[in-house]
Biopython code that builds the backbone (N, CA, C, O; Angstrom):
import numpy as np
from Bio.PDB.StructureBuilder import StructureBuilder

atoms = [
    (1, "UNK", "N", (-25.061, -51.602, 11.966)),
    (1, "UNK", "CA", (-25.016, -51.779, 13.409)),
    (1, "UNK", "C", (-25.938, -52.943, 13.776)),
    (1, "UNK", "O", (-26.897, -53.341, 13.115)),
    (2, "UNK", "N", (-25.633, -53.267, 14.563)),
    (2, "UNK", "CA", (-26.167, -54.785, 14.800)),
    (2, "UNK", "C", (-27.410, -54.220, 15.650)),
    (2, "UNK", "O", (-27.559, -53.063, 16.043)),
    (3, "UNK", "N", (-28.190, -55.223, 15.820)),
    (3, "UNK", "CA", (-29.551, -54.717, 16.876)),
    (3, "UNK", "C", (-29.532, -54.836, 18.256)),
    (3, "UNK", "O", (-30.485, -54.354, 18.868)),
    (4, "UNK", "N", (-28.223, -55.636, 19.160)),
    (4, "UNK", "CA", (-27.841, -55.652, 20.274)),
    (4, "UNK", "C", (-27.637, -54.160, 20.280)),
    (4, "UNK", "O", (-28.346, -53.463, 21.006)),
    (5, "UNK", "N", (-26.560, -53.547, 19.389)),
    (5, "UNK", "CA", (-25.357, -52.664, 19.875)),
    (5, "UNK", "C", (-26.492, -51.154, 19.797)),
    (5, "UNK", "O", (-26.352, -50.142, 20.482)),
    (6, "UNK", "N", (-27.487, -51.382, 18.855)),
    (6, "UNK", "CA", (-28.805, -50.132, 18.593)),
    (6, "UNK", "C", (-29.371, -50.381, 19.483)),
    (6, "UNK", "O", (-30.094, -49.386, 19.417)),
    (7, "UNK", "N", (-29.941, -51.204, 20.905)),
    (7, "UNK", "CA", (-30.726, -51.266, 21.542)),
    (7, "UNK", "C", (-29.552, -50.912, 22.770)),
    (7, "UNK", "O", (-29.814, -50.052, 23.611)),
    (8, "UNK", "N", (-28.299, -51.621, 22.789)),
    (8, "UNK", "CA", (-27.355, -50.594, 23.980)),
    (8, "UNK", "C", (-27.224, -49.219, 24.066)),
    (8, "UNK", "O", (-27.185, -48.575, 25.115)),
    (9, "UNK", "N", (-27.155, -48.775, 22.918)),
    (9, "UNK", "CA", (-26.897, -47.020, 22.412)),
    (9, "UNK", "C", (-28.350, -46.485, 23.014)),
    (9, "UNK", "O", (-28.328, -45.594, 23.863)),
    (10, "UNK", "N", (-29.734, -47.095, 22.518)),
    (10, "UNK", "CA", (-31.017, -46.305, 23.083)),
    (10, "UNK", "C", (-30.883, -46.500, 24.730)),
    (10, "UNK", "O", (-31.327, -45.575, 25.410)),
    (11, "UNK", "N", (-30.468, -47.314, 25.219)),
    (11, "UNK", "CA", (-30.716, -47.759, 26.213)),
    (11, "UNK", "C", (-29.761, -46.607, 26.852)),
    (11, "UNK", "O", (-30.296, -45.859, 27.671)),
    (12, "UNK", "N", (-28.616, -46.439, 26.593)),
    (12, "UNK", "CA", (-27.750, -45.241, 27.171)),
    (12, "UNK", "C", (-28.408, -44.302, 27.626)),
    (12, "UNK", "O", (-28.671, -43.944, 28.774)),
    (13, "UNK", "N", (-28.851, -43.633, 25.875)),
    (13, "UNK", "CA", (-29.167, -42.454, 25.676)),
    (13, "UNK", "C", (-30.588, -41.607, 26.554)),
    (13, "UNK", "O", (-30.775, -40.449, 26.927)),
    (14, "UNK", "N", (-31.615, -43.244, 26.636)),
    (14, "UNK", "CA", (-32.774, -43.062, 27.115)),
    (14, "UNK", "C", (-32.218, -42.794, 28.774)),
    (14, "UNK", "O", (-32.769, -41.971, 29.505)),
    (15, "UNK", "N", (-31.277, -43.470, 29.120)),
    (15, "UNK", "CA", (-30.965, -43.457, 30.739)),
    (15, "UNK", "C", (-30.673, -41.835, 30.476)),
    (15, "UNK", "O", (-31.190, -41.103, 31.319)),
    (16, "UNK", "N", (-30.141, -41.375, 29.737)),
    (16, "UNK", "CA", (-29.677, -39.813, 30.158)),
    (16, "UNK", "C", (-31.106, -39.298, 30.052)),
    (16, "UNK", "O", (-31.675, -39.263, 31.143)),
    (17, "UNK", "N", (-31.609, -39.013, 29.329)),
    (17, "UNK", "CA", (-32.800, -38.175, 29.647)),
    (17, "UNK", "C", (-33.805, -38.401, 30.580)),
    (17, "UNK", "O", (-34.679, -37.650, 31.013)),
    (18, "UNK", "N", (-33.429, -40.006, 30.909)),
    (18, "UNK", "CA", (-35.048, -39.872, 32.092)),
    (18, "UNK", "C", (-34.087, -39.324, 33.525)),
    (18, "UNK", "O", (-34.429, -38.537, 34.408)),
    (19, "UNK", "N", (-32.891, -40.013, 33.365)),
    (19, "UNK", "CA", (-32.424, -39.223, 34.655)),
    (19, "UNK", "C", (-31.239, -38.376, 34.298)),
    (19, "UNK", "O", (-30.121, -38.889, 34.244)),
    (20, "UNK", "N", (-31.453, -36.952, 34.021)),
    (20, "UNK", "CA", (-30.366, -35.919, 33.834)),
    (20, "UNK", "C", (-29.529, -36.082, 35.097)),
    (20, "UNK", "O", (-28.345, -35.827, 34.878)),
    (21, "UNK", "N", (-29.764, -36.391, 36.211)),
    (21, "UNK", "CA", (-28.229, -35.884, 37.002)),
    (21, "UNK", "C", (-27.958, -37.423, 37.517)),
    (21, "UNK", "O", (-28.702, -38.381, 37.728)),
    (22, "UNK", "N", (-26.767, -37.241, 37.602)),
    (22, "UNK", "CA", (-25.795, -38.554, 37.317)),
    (22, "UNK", "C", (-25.723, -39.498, 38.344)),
    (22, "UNK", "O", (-25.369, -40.664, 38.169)),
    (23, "UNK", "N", (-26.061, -38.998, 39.437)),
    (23, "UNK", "CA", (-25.828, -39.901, 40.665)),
    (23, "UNK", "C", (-27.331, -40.913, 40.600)),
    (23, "UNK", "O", (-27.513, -42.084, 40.932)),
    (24, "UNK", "N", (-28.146, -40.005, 40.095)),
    (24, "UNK", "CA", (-29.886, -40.803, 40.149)),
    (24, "UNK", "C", (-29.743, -41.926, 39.087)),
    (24, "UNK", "O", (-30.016, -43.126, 39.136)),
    (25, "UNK", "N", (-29.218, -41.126, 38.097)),
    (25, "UNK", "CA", (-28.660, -42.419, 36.746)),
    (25, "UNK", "C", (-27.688, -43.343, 37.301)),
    (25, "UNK", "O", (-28.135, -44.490, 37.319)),
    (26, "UNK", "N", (-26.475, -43.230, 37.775)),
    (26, "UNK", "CA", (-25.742, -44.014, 38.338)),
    (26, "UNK", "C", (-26.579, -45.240, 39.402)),
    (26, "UNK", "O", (-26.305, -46.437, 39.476)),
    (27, "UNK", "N", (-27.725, -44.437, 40.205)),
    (27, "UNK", "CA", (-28.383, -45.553, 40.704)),
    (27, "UNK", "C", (-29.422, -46.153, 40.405)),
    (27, "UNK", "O", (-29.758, -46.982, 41.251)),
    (28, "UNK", "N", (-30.302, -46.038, 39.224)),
    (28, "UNK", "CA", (-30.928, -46.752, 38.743)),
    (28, "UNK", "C", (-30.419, -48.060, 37.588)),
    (28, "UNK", "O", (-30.901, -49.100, 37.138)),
    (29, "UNK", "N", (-29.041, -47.194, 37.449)),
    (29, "UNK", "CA", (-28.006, -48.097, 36.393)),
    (29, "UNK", "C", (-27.778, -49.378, 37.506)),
    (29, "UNK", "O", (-28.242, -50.506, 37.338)),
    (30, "UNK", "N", (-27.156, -49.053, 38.395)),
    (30, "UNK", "CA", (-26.935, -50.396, 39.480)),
    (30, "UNK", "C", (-28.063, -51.327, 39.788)),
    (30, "UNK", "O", (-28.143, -52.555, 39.812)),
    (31, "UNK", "N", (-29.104, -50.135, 40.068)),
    (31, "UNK", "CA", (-30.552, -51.330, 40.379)),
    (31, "UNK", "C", (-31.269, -52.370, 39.579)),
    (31, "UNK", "O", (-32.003, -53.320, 39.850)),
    (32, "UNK", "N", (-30.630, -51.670, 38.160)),
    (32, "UNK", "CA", (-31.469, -52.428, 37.005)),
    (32, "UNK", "C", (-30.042, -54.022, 36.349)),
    (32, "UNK", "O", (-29.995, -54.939, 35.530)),
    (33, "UNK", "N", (-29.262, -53.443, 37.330)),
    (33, "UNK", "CA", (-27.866, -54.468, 36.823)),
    (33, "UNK", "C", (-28.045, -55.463, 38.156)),
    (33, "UNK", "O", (-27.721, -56.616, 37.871)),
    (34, "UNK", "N", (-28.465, -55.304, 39.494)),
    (34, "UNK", "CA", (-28.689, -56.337, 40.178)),
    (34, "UNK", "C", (-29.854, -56.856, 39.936)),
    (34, "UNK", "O", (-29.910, -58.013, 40.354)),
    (35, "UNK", "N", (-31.295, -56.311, 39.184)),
    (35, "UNK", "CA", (-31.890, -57.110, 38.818)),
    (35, "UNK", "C", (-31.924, -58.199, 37.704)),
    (35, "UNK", "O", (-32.664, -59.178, 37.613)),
    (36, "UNK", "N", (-30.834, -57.731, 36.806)),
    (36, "UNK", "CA", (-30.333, -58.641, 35.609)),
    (36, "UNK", "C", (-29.044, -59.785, 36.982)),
    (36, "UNK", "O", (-29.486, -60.927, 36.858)),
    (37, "UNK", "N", (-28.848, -59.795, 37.155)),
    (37, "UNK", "CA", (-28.027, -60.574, 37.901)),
    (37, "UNK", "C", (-28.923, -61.306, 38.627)),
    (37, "UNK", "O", (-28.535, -62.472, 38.691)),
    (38, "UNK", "N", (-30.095, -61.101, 39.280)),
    (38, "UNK", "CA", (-30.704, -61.822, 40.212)),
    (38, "UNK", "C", (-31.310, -63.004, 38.798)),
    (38, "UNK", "O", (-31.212, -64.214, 38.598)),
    (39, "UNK", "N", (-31.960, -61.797, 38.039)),
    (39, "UNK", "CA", (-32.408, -62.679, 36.800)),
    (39, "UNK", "C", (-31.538, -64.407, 36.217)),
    (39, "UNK", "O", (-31.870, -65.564, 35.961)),
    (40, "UNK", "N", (-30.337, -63.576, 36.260)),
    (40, "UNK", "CA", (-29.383, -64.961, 35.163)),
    (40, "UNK", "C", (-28.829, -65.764, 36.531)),
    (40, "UNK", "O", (-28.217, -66.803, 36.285)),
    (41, "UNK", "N", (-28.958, -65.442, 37.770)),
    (41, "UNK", "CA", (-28.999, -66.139, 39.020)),
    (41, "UNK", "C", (-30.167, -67.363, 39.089)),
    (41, "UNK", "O", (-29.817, -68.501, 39.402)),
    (42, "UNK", "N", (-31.542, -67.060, 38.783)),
    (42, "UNK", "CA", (-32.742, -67.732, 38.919)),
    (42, "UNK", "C", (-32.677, -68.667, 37.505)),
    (42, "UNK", "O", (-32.933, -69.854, 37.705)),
    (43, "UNK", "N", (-32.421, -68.357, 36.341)),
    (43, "UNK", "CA", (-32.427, -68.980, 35.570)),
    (43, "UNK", "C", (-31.018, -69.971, 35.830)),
    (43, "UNK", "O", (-31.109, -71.032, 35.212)),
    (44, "UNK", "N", (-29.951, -69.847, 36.494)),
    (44, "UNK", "CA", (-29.346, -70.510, 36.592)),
    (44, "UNK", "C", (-29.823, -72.105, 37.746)),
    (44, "UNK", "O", (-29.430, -73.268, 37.657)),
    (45, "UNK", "N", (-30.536, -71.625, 38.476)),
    (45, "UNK", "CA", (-31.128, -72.082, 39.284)),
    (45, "UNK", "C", (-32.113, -72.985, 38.893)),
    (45, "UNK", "O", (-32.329, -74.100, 39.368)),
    (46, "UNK", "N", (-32.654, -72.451, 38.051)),
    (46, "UNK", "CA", (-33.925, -73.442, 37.336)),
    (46, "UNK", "C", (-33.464, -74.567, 36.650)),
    (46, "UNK", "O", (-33.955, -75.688, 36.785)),
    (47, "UNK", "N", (-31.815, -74.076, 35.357)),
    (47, "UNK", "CA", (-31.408, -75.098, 34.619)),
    (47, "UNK", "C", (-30.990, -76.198, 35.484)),
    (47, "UNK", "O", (-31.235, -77.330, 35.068)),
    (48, "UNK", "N", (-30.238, -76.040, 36.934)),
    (48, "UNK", "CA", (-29.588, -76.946, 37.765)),
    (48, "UNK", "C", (-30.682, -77.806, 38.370)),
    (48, "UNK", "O", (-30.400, -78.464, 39.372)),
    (49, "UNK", "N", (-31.851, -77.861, 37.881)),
    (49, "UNK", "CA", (-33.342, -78.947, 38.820)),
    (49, "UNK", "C", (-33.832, -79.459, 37.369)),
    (49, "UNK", "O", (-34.769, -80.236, 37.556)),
    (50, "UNK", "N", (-33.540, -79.312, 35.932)),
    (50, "UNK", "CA", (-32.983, -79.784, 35.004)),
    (50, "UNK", "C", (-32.491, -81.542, 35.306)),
    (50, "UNK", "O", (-31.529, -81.847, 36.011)),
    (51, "UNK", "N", (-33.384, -82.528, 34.603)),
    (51, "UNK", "CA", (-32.909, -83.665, 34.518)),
    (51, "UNK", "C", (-31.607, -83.580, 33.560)),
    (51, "UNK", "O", (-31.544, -82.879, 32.550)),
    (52, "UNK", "N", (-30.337, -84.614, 34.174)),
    (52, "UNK", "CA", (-29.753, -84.926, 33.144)),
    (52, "UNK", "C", (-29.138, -86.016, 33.093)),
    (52, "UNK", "O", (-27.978, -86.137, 32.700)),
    (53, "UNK", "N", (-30.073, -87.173, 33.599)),
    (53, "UNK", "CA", (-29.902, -88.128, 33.324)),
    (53, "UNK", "C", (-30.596, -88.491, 32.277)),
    (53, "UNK", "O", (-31.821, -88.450, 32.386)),
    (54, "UNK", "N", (-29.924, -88.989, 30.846)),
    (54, "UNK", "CA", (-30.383, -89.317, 29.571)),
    (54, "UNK", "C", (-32.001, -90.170, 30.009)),
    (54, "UNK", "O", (-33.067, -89.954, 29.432)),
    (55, "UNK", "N", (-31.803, -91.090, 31.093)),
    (55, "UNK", "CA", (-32.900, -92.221, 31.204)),
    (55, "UNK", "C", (-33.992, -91.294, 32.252)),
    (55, "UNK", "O", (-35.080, -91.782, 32.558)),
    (56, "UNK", "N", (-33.676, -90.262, 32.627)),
    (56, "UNK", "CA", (-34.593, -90.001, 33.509)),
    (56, "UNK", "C", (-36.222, -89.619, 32.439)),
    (56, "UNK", "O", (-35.897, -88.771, 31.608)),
    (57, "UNK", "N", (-37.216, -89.870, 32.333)),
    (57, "UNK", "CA", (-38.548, -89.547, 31.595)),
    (57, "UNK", "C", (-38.768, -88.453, 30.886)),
    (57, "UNK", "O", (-39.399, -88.353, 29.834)),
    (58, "UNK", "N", (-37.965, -87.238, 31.794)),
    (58, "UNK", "CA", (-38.506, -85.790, 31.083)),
    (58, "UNK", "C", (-37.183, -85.290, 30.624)),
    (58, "UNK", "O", (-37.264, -84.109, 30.285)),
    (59, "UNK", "N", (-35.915, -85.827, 30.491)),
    (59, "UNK", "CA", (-34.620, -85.442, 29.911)),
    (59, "UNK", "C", (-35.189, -84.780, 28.697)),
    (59, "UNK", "O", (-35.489, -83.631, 29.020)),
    (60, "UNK", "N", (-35.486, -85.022, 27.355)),
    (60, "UNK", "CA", (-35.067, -85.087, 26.189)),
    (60, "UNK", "C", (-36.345, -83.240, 26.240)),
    (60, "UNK", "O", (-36.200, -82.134, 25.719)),
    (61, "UNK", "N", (-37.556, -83.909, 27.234)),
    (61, "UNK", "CA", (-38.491, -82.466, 27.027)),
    (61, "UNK", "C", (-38.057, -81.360, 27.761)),
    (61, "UNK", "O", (-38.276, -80.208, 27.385)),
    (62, "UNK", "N", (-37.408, -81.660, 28.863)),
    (62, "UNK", "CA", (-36.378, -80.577, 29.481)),
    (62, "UNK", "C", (-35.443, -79.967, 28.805)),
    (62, "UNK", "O", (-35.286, -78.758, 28.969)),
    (63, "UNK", "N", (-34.500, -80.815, 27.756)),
    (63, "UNK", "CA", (-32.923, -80.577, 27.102)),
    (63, "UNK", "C", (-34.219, -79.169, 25.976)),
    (63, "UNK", "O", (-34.041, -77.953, 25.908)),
    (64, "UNK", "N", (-35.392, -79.999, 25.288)),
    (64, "UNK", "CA", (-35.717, -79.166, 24.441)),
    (64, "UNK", "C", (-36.127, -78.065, 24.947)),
    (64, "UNK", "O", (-35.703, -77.130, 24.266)),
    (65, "UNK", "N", (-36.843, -77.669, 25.946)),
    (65, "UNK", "CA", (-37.290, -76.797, 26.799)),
    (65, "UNK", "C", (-36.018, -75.511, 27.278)),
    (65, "UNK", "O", (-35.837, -74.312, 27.066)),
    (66, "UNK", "N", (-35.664, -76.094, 27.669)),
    (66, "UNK", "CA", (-33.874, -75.698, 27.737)),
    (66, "UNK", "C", (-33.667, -74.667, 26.796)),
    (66, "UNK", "O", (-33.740, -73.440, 26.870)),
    (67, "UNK", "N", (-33.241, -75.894, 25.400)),
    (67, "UNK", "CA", (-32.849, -74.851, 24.543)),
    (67, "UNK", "C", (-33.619, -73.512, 24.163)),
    (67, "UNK", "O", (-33.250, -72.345, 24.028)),
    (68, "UNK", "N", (-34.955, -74.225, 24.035)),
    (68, "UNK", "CA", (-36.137, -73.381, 22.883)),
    (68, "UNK", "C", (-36.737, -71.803, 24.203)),
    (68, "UNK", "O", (-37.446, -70.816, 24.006)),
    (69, "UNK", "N", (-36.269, -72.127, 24.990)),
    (69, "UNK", "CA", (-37.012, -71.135, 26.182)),
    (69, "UNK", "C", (-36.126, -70.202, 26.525)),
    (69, "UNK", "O", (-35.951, -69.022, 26.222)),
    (70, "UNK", "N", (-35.293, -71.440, 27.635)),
    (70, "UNK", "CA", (-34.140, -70.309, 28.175)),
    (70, "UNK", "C", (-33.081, -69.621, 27.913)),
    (70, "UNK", "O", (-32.634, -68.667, 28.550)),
    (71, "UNK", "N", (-32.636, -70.155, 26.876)),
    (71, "UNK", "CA", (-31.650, -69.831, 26.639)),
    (71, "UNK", "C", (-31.419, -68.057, 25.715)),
    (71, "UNK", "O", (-30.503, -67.265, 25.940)),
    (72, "UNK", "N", (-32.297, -67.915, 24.939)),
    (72, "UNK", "CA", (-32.279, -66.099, 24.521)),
    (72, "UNK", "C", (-32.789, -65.449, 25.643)),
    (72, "UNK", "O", (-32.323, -64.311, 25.695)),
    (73, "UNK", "N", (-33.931, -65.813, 27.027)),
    (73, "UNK", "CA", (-33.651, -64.551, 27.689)),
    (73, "UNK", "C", (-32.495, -64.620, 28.831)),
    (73, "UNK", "O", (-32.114, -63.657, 29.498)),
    (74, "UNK", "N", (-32.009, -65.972, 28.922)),
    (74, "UNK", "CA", (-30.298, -65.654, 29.364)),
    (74, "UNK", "C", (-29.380, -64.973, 28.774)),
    (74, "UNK", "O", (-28.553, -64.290, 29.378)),
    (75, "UNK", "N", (-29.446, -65.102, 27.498)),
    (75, "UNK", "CA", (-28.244, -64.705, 26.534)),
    (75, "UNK", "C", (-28.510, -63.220, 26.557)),
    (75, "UNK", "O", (-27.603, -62.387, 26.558)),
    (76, "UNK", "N", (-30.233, -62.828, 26.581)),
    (76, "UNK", "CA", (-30.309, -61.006, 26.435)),
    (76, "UNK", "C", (-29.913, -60.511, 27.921)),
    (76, "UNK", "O", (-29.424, -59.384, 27.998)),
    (77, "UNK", "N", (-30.092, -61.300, 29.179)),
    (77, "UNK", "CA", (-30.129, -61.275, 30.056)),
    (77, "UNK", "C", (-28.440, -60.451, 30.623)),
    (77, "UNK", "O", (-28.130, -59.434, 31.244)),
    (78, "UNK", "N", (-27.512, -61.920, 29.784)),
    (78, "UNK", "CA", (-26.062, -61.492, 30.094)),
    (78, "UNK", "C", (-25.287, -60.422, 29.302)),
    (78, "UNK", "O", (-24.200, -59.962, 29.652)),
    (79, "UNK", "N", (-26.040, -60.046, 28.082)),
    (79, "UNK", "CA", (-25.812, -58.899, 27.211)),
    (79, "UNK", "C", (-25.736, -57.764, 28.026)),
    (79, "UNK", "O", (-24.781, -57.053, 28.342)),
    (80, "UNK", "N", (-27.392, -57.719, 28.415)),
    (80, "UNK", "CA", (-27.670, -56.337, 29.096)),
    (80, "UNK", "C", (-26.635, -56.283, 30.603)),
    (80, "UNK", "O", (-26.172, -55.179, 30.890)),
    (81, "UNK", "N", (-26.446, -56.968, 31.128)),
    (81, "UNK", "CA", (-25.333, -56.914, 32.091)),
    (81, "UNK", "C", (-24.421, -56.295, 31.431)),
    (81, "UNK", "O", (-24.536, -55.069, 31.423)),
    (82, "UNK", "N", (-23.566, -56.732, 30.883)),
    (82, "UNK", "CA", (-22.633, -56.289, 29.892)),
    (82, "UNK", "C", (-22.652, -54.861, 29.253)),
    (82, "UNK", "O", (-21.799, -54.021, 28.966)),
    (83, "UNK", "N", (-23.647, -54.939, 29.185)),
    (83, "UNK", "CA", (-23.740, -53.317, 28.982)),
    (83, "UNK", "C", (-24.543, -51.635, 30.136)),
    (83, "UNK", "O", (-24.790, -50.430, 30.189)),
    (84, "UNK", "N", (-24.577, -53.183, 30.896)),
    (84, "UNK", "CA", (-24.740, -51.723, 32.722)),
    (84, "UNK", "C", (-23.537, -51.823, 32.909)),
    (84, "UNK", "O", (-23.084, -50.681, 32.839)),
    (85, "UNK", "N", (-22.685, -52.587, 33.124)),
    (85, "UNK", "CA", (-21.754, -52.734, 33.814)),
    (85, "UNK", "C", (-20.614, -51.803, 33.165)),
    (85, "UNK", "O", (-19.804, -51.320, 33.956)),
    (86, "UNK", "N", (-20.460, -51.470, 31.624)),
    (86, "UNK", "CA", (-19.841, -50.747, 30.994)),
    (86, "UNK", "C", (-20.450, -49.181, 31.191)),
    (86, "UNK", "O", (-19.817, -48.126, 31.203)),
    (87, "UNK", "N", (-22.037, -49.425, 31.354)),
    (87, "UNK", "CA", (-22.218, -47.758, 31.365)),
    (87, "UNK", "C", (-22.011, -46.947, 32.714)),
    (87, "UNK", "O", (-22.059, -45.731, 32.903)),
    (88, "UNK", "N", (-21.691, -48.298, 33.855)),
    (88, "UNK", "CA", (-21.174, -47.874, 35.168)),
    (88, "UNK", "C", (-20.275, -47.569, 35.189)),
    (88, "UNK", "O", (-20.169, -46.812, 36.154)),
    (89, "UNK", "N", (-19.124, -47.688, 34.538)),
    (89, "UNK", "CA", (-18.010, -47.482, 34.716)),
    (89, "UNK", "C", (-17.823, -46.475, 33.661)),
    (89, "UNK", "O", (-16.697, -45.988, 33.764)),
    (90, "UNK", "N", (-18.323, -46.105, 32.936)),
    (90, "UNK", "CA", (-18.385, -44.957, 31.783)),
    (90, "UNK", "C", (-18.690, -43.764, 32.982)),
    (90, "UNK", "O", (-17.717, -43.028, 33.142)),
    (91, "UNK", "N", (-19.778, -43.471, 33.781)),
    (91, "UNK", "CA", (-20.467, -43.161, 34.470)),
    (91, "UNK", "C", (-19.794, -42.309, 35.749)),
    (91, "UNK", "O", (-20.055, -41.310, 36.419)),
    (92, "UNK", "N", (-18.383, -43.718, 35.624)),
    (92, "UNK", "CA", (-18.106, -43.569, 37.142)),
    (92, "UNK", "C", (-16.514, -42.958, 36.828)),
    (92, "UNK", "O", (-15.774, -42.623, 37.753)),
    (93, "UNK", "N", (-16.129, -42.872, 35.443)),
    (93, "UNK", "CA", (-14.945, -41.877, 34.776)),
    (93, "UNK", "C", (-15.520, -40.815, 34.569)),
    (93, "UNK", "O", (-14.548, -40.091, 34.354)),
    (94, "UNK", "N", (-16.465, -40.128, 34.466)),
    (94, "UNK", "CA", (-17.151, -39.108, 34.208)),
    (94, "UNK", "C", (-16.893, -38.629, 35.290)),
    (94, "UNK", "O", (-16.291, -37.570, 35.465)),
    (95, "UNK", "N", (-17.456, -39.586, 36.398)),
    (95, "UNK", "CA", (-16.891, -38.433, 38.009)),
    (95, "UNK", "C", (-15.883, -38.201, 38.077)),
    (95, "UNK", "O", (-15.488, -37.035, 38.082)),
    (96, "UNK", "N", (-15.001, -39.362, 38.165)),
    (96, "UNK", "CA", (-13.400, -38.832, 38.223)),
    (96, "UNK", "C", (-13.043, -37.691, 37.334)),
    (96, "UNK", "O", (-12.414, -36.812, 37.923)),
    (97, "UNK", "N", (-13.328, -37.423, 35.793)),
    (97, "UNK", "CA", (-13.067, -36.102, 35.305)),
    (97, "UNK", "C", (-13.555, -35.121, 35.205)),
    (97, "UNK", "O", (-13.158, -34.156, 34.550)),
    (98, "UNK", "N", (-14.998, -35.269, 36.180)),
    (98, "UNK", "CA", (-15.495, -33.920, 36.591)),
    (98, "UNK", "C", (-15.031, -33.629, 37.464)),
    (98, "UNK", "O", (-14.848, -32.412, 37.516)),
    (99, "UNK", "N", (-14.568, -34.389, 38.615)),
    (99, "UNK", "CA", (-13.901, -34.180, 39.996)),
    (99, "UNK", "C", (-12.594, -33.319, 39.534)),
    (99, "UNK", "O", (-12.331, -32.189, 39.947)),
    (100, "UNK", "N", (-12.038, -33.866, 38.853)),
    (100, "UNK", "CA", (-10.462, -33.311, 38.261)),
    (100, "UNK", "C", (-10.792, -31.773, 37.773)),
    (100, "UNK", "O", (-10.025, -30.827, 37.950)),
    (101, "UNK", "N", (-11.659, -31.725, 37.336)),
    (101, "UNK", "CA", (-11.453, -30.485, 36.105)),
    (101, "UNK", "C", (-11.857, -29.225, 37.473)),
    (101, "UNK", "O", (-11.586, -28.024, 37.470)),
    (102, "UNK", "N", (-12.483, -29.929, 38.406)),
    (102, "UNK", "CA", (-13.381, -28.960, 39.576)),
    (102, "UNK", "C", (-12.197, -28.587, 40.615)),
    (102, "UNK", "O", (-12.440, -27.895, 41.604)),
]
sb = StructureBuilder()
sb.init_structure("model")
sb.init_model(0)
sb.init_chain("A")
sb.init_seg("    ")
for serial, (resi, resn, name, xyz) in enumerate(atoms, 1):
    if name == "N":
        sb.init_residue(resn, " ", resi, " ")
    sb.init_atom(name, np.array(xyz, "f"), 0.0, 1.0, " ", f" {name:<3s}", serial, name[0])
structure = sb.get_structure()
């Protein structure tokens, strides 16, 4: 198992036990997914004030900066989205087939 997909699974599992009932989980799941969104929002924001004009002075320490910085806590950034957004909707079939079965 890869170490993304072991840190999605704890991350599940840990959401069930700190919050046993589903609606409190359901909303801390959302709160922690608009803060990853505000997150890869700001970093998007930062890359766009980013020289990229080759001749501009700080291009080449920006491009490196760029790479060497931002770019893994974007990439963990859009992961973990990726995986609220799946446990919301995991979350939010659970109601529908508790609703059903009730």
């Amino acid at each position: 198992m890869k170490n993304w997909k072991l840190s999605n699974e704890v991350d599940i599992y840990v959401f069930e036990i700190a919050f046993s009932d589903s609606d409190e989980r359901l909303n801390f799941i959302k709160k922690l997914l608009e803060y990853y969104n505000t997150y890869i929002t700001e970093i998007k924001n930062i890359v766009s004030k980013i020289p990229k004009n080759r001749n501009h002075s700080l291009f080449f320490k920006a491009k490196s900066w760029h790479e060497k910085i931002l770019k893994g806590p974007k990439s963990g950034a859009l992961m973990s989205v990726q995986c609220l957004e799946q446990a919301i909707e995991d979350l939010k079939n659970d109601f529908i087939v508790d609703n059903k079965e009730e």
